[in-house]
Z-matrix of the N, CA and C atoms (Angstrom, degrees):
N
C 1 1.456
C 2 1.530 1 108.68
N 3 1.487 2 90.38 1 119.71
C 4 2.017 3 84.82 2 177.91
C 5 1.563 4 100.85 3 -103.77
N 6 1.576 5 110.78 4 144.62
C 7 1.209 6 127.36 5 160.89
C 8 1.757 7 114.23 6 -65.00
N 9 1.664 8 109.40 7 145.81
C 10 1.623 9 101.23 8 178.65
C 11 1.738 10 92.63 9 -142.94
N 12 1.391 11 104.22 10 153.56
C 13 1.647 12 116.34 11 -169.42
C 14 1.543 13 90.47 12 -133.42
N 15 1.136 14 124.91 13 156.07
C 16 1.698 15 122.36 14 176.37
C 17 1.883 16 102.35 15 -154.28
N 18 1.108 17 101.03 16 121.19
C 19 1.801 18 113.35 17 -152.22
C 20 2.142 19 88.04 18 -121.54
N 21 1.351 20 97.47 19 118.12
C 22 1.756 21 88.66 20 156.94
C 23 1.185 22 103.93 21 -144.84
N 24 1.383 23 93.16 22 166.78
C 25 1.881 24 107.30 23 -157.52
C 26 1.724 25 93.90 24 -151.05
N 27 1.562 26 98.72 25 114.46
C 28 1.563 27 120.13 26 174.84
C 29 1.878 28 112.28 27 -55.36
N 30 0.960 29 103.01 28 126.65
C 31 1.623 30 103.15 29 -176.00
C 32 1.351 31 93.65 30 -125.93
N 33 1.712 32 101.45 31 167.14
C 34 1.952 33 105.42 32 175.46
C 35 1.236 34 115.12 33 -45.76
N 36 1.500 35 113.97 34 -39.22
C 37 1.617 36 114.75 35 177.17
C 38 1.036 37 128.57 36 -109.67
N 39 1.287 38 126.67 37 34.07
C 40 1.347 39 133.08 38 179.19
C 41 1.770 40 124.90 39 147.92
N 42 1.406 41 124.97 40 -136.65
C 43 1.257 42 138.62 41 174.01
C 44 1.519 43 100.89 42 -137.32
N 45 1.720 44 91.03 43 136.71
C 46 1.457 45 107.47 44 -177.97
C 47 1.540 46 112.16 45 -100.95
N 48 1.173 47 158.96 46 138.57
C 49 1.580 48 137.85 47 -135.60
C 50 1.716 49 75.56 48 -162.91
N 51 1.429 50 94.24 49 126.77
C 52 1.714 51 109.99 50 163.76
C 53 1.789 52 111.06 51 -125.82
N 54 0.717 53 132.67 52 129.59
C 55 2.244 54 138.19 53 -167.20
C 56 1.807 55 77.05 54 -114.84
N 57 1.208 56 113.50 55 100.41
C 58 1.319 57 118.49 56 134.36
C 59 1.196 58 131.35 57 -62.10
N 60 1.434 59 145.71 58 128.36
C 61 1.037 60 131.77 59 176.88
C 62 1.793 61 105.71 60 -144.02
N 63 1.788 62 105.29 61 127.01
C 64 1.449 63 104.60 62 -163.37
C 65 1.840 64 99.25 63 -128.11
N 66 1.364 65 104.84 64 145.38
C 67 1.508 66 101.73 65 -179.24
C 68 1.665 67 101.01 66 -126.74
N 69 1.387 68 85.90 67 118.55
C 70 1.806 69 120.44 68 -154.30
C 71 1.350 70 82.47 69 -107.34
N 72 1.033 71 132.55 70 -11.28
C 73 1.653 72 120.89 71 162.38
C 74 1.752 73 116.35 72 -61.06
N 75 1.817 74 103.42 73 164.72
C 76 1.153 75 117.55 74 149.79
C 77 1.630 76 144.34 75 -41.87
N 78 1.421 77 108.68 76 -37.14
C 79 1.404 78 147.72 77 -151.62
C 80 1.577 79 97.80 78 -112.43
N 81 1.776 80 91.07 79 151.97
C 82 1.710 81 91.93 80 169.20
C 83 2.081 82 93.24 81 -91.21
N 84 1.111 83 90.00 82 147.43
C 85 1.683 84 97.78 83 156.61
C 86 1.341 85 119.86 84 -121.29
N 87 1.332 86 112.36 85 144.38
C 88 1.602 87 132.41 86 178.29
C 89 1.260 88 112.23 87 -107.28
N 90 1.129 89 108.15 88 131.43
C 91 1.271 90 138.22 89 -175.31
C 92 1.220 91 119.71 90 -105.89
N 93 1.854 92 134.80 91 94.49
C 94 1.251 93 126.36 92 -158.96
C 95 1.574 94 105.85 93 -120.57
N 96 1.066 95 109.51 94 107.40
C 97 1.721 96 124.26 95 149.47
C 98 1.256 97 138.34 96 -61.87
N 99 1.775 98 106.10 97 127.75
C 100 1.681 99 93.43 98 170.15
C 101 1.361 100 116.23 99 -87.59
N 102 1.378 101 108.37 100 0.77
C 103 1.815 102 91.12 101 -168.07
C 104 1.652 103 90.82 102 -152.64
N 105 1.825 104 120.53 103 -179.63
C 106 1.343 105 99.92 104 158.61
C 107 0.978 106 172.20 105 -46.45
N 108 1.932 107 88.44 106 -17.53
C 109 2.000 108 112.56 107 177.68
C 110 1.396 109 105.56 108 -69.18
N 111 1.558 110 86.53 109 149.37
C 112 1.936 111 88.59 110 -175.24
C 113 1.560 112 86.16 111 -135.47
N 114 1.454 113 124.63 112 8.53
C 115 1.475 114 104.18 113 -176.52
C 116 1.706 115 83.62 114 -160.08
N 117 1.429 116 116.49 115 149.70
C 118 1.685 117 130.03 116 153.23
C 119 1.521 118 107.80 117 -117.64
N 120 1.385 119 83.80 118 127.23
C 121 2.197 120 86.70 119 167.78
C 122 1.057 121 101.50 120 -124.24
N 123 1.862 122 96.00 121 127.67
C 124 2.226 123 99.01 122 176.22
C 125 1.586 124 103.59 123 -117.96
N 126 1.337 125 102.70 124 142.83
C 127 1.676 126 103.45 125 -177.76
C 128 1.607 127 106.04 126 -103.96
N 129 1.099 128 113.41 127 121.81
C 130 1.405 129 107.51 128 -164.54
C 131 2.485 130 98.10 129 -120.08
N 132 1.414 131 108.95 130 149.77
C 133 1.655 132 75.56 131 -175.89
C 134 1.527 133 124.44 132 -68.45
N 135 0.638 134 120.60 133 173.99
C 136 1.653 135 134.55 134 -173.07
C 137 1.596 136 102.75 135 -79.07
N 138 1.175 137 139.26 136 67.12
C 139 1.370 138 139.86 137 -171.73
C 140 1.222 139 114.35 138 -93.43
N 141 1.741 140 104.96 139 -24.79
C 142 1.384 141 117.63 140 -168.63
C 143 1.301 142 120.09 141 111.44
N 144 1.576 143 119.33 142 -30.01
C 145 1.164 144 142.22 143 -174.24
C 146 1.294 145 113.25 144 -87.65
N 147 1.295 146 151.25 145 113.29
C 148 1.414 147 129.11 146 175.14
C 149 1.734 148 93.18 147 -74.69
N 150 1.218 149 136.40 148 -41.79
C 151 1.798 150 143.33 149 -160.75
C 152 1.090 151 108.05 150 -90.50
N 153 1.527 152 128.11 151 166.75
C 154 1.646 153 108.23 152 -171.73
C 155 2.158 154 67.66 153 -112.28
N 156 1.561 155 95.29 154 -143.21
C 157 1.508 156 99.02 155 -172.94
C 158 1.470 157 128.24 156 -83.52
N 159 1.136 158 112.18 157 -19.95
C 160 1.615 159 126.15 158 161.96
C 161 1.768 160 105.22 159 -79.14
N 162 1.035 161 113.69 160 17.86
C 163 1.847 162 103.71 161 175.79
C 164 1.679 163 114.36 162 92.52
N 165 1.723 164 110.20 163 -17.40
C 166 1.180 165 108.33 164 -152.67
C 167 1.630 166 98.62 165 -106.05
N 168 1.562 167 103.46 166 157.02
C 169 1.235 168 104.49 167 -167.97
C 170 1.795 169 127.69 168 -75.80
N 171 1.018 170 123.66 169 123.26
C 172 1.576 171 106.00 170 -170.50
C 173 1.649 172 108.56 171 -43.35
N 174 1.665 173 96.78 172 178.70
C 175 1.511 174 98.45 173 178.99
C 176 1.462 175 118.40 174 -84.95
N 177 1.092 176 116.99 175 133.51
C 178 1.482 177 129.46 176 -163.51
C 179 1.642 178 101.10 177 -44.90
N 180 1.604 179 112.30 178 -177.30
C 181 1.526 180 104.20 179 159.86
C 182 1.400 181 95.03 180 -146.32
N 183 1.539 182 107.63 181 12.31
C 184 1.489 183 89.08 182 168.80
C 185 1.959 184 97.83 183 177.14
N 186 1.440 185 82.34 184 125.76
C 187 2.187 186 84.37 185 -172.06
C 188 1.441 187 91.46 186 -113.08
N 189 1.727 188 100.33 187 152.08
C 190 1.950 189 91.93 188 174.19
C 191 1.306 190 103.86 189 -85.71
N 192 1.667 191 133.52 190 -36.46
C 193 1.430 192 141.44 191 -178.10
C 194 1.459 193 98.45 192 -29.17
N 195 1.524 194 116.10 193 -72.62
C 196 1.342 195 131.57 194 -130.23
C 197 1.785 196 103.36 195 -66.03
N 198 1.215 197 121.32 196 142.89
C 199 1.366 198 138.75 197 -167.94
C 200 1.526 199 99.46 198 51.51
N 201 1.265 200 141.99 199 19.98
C 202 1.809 201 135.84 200 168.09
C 203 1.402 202 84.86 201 -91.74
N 204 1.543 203 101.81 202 162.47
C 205 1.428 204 114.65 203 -176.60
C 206 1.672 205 95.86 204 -129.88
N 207 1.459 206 132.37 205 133.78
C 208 1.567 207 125.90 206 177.98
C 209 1.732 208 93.61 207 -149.10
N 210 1.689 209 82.81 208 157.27
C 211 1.322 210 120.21 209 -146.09
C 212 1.736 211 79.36 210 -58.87
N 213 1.632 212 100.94 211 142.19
C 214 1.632 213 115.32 212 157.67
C 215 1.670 214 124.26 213 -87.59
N 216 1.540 215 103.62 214 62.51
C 217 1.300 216 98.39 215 170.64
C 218 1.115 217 98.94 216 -145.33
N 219 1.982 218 106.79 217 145.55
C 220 1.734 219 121.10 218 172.19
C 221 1.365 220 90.42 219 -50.16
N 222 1.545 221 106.09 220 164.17
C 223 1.774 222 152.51 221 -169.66
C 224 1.202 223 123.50 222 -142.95
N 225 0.846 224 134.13 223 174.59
C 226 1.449 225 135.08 224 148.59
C 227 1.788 226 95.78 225 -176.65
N 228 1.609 227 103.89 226 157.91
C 229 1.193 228 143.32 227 -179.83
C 230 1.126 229 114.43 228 -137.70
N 231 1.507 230 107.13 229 109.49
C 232 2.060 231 107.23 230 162.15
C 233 1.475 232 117.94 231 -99.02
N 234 1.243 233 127.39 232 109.88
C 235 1.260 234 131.14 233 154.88
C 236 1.779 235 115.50 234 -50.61
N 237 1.519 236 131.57 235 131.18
C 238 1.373 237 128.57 236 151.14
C 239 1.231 238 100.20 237 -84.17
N 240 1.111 239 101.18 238 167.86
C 241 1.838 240 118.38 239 170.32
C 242 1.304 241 117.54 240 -60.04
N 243 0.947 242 120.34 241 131.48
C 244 1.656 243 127.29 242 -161.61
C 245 1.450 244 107.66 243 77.54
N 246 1.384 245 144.14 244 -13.43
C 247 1.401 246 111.07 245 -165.25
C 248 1.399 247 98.14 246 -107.80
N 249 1.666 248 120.21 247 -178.61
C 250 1.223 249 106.70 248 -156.57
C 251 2.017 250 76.01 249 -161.06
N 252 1.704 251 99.01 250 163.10
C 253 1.491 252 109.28 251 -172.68
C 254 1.767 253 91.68 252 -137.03
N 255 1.511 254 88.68 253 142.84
C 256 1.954 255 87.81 254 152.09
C 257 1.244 256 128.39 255 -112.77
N 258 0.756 257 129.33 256 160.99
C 259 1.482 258 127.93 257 164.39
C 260 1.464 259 122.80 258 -124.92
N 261 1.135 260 121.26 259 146.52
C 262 1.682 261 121.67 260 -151.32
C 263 1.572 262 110.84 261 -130.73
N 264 1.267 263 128.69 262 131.27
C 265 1.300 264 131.33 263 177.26
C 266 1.933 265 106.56 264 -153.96
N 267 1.448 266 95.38 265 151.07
C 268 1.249 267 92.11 266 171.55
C 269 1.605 268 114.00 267 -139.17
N 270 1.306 269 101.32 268 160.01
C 271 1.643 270 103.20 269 -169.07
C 272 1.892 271 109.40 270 -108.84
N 273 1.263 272 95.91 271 106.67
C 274 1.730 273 105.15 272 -163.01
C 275 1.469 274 101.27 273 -73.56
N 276 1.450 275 117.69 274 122.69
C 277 1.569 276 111.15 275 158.00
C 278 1.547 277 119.84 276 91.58
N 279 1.589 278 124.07 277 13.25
C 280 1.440 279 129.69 278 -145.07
C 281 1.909 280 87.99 279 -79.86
N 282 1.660 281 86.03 280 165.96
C 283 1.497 282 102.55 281 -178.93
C 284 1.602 283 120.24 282 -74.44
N 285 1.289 284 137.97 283 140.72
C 286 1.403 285 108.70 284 -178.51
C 287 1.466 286 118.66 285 -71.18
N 288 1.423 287 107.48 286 159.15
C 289 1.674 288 97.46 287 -179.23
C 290 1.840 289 95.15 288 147.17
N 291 1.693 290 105.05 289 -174.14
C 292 1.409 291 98.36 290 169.53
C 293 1.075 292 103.00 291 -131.25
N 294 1.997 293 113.45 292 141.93
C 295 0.968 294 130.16 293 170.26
C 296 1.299 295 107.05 294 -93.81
N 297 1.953 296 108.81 295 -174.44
C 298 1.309 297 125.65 296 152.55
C 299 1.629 298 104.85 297 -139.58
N 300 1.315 299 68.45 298 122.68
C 301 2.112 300 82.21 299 -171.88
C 302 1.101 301 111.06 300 -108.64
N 303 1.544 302 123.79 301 117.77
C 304 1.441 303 145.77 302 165.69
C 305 1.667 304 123.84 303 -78.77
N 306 1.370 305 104.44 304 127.30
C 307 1.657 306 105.60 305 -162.24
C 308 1.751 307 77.94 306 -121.16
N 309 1.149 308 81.61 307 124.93
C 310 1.977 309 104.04 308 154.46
C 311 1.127 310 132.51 309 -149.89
N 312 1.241 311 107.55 310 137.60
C 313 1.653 312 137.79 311 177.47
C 314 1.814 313 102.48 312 -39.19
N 315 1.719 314 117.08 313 112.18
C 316 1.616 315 104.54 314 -179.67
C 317 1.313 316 108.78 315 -83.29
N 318 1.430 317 127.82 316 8.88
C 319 1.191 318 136.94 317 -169.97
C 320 1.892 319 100.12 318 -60.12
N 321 1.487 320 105.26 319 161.98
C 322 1.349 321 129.52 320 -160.61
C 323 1.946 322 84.71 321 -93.87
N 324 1.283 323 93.30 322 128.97
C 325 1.966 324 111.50 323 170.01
C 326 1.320 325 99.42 324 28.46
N 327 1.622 326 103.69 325 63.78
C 328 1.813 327 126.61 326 162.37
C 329 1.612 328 118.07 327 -131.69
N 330 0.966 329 101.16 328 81.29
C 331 2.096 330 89.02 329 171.87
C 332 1.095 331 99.79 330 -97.59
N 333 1.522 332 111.92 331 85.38
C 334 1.671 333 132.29 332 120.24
C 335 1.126 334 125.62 333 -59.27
N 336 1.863 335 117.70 334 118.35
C 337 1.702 336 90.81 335 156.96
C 338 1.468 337 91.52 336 -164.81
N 339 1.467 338 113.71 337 175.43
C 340 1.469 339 107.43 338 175.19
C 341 2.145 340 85.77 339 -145.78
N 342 1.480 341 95.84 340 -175.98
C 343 1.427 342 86.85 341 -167.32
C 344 1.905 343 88.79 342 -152.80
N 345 1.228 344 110.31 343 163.32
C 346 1.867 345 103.93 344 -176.01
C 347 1.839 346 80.40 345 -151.14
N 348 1.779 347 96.59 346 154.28
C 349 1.642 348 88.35 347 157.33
C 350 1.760 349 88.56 348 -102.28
N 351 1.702 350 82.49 349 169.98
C 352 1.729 351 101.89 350 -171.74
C 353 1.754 352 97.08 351 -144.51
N 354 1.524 353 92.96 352 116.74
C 355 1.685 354 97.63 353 169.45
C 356 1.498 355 123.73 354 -107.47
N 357 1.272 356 108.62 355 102.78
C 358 1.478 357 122.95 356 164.95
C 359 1.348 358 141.14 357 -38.34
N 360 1.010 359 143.64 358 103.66
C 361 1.583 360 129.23 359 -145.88
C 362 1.630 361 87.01 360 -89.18
């Protein structure tokens, strides 16, 4: 089980998004990728709700994946015990208002994630 922290910080042009991710386990863990992403951030609004009423999540208002293009080659990452990685993305140009932004691990059979709200001036 990996621990995840998700930190953003308003800049002139946007939000700066760091996915901590620390393995507080015994064990090394591996971390296997199909492609270059090592992290997804979705901005969903700040309603309070991450689910709408059927469980499911409203529609985003903003993914970092979507229209980026990354390299098509397997990866992998091993965490030892105690060490920990970030991963960094930023969201160019967002609308004002408040989100809740979800950072997850793109790793292969990993639900990592942590989530922060973020208010936009």
């Amino acid at each position: 089980m990996l621990d995840a922290a998700l930190a953003a910080t308003e800049t002139d042009d946007g939000v700066t998004l760091s996915l901590r991710i620390e393995n507080p386990g015994p064990d090394p863990v591996t971390l296997d990728f199909r492609t270059g992403q090592r992290a997804e951030f979705t901005a969903y609004p700040a309603d309070g709700n991450e689910t709408g009423s059927e469980g499911e999540r409203p529609d985003p208002v903003w993914r970092y994946g979507a229209g980026r293009m990354f390299t098509q080659a397997l990866g992998s990452e091993t965490l030892d015990p105690g060490e920990a990685v970030a991963y960094e993305g930023a969201w160019r140009s967002p609308p004002s208002g408040t989100f809740r932004v979800v950072g997850e691990v793109a790793a292969t059979d990993c639900d990592t994630r942590a989530a922060t709200n973020v208010d936009v001036a």
